[in-house]
C-alpha positions as CSV (number, residue, x, y, z in Angstrom):
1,X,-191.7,93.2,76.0
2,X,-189.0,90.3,77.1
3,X,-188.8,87.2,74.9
4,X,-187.0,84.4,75.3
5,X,-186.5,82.7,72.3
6,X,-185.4,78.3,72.1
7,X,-182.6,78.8,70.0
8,X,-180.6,75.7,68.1
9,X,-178.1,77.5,65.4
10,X,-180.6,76.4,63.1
11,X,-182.4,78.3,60.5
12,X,-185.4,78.7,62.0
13,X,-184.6,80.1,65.5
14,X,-182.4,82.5,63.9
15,X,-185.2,84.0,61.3
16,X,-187.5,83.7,64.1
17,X,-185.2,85.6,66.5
18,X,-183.8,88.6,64.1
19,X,-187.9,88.9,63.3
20,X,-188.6,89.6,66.9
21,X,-185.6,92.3,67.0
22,X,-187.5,94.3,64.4
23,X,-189.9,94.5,66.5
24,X,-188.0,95.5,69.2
25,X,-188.1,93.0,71.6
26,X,-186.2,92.1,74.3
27,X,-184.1,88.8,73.5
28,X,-183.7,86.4,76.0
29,X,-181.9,83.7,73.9
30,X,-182.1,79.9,75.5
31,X,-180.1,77.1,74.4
32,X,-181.2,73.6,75.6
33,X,-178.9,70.7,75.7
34,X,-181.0,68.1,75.7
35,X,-178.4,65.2,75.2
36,X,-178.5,65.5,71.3
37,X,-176.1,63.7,68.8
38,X,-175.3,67.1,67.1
39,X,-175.2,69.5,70.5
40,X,-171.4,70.8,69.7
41,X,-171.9,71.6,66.4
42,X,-175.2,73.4,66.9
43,X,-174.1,75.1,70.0
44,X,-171.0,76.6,67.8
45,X,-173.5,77.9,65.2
46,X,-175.6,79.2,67.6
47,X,-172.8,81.2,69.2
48,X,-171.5,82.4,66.2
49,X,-174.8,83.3,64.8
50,X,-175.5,85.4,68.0
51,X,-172.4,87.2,67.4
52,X,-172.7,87.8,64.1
53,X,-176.1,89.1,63.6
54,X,-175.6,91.3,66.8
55,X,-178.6,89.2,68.8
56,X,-177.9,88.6,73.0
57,X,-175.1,86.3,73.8
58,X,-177.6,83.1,74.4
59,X,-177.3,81.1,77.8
60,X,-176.9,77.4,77.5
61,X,-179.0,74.9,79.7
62,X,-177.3,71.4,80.4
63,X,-180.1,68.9,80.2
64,X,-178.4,66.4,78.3
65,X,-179.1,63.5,81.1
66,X,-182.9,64.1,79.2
67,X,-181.4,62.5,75.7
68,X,-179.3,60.3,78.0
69,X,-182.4,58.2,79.4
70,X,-185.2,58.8,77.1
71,X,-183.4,58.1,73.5
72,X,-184.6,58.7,70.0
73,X,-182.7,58.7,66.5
74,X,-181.5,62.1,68.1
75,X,-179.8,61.4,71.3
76,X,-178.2,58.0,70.1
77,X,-176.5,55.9,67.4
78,X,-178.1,52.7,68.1
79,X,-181.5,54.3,66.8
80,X,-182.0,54.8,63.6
81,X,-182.1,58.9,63.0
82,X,-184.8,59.5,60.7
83,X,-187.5,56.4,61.6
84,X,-186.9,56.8,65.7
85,X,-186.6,60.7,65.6
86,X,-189.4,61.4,68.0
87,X,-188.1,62.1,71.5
88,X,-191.2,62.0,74.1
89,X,-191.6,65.1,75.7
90,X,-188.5,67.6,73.8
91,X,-190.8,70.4,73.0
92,X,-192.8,69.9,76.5
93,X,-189.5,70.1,78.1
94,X,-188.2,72.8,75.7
95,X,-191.5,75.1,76.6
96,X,-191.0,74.4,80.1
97,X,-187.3,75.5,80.6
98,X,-188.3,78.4,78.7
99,X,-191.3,79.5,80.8
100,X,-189.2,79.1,84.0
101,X,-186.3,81.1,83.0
102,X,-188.6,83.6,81.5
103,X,-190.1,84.1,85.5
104,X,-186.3,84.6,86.0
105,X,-185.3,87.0,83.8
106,X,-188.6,88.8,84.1
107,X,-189.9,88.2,80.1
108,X,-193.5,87.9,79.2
109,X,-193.5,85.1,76.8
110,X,-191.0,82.4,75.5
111,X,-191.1,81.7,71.5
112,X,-190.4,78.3,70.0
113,X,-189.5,78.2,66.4
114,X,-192.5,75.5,65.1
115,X,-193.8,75.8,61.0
116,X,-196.9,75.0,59.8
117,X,-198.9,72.6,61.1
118,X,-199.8,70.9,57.7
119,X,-196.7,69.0,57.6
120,X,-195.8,68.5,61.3
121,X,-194.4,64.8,61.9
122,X,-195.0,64.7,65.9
123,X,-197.7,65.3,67.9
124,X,-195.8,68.2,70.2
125,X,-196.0,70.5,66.6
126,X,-199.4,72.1,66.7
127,X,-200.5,75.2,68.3
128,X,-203.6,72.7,70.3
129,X,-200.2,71.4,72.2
130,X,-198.4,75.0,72.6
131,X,-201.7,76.5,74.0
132,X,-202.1,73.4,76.5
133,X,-199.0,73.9,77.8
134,X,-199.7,77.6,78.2
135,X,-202.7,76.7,80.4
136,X,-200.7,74.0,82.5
137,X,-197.8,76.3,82.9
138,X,-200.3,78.9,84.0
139,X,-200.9,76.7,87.1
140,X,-197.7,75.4,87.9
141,X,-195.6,78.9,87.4
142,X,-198.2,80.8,89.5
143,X,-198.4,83.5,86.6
144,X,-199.0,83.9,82.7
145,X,-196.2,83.4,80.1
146,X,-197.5,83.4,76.8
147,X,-196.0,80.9,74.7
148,X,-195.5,82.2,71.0
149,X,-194.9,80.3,67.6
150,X,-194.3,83.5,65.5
151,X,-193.4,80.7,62.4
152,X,-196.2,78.6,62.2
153,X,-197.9,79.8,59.4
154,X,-194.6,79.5,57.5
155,X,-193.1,76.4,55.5
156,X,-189.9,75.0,55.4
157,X,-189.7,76.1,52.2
158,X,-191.1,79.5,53.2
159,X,-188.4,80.2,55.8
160,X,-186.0,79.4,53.4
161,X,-186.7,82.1,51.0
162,X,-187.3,84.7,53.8
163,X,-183.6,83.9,55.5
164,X,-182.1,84.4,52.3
165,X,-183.4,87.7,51.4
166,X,-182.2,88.2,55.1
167,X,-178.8,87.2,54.1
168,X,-178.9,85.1,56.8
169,X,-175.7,82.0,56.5
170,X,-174.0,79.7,58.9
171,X,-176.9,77.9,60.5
172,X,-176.4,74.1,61.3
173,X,-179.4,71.9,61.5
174,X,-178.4,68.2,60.3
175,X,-179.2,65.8,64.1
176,X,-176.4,63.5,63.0
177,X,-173.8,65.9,64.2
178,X,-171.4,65.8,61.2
179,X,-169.5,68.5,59.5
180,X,-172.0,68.1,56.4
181,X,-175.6,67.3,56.4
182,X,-176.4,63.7,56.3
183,X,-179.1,63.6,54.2
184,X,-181.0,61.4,56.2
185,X,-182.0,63.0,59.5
186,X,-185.7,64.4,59.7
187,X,-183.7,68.1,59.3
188,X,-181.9,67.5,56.2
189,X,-185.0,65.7,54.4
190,X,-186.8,68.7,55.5
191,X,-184.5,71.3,54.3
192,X,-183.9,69.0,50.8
193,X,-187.9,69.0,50.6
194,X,-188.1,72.2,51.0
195,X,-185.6,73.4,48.3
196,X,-187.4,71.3,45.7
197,X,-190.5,73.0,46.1
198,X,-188.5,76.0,45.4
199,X,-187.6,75.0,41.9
């Protein structure tokens, strides 16, 4: 089986995509600049990650003129980052690209790295969206690519505790696009809610 798996350098993408190696899949690793405030760092941790873990050296997609018109917290600094972090359309466009470069690379299915749906924030975060997209993408590719959420069943919280037994370090997830996390951004708050419903 080919996968191609949206990949960030966040934790997520990385669990999700060393899961699907154990499996012995087929990684097709697909990085999306959208236009995001934190694209550098993230691209660089995505890299290294890649490299370190022994995954496919991912491809990178330039889409940043997306972020560039249609702004949220996450593509600008004149939004706020946590209050205006929903971008219209980012995991739409995310399971799009992925489809389309799955037909070219000849994979079966793309996987995007959304948790549990009991604490999604935005409407594109449930599997109701994923598996309308599959349908619509049906029609418009002229052929089936399944489109997986291998995490969704899994917290923040329990993604944190699986990464660790995997040893896995150097993911960068803060949408500010600092050297530290922020704090602030709808990542960090995740990642800080997370570890406090660890002790």
């Amino acid at each position: 089986m080919g996968l191609v798996t949206l990949v960030s350098g966040g934790v997520d993408s990385i669990l999700m995509s060393l899961l699907a190696r154990e499996e012995g899949i087929d990684l097709f690793p697909l990085f999306v600049d959208y236009g995001q405030l934190c694209v550098d760092r993230e691209w660089k941790a995505c890299s290294a990650l890649h490299k370190k873990y022994r995954l496919p050296k991912p491809r990178r997609m330039n889409l940043s003129g997306f972020g560039g018109l249609i702004e949220s917290g996450l593509t600008t600094k004149r939004l706020r980052i946590n209050e205006d972090a929903f971008l219209p359309g980012r995991n739409s466009l995310f399971l799009l690209v992925g489809a389309s470069y799955a037909c070219q690379v000849h994979a079966d299915a793309v996987a995007i790295g959304i948790l549990t749906e009991e604490h999604h924030l935005f409407p594109d975060q449930t599997s109701a969206f994923v598996r309308s997209c599959e349908e619509t993408f049906e029609i418009a590719l002229g052929k089936k690519v399944a489109l997986l959420t291998p995490l969704i069943k899994f917290s923040k919280a329990d993604v944190l505790q699986l990464a660790k037994k995997k040893n896995i370090s150097g993911t960068y997830s803060c949408h500010a696009g600092g050297p530290k996390p922020c704090g602030k951004c709808v990542s960090c708050v995740e990642v800080l809610k997370a570890q406090a419903e660890k002790e």
